[in-house]
Steps between C-alpha positions, in 0.01 A plus 500: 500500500548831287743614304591828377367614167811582201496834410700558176748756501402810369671822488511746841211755323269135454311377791532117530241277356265309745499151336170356661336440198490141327689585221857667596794345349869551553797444287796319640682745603258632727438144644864431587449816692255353708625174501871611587719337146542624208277509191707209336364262801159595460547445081622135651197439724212630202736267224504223738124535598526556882369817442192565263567736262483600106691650257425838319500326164671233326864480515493789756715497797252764759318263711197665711399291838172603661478638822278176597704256346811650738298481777427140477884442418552673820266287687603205371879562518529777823576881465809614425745503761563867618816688657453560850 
């Protein structure tokens, strides 16, 4: 099964980034986009553990996923249900 690649937002003069590469990683706002919550959930799910991430030092609050740990989260947990 495939899922879409996350594009971050980018202003309308930017073309979207293709994330196919290894290394992409999102913030959590632009995960709760994908995942349909809001960036406090995802904060809950990296502080909890069920989703792999890592702080941007210590005592920060920015948390950056990778695009292949959210893929396995989806896997493991189902994609995000969707409006009709």
């Amino acid at each position: 099964m495939t899922y879409p690649t996350i594009s971050p937002e980018v202003k309308s003069d930017q073309q979207p980034a293709i994330h196919s590469e290894a290394g992409a990683f999102f913030d959590t706002a632009t995960v709760a986009r994908f995942l349909s919550c809001t960036p406090r959930t995802v904060t809950r799910l990296c502080a909890l553990g069920h989703l792999p991430a890592f702080r941007l030092g210590a005592g920060r609050t920015s948390w950056r996923i990778s695009e292949a740990d959210l893929m396995a989260f989806i896997t493991r947990h189902g994609p995000p249900d969707l409006p009709a």
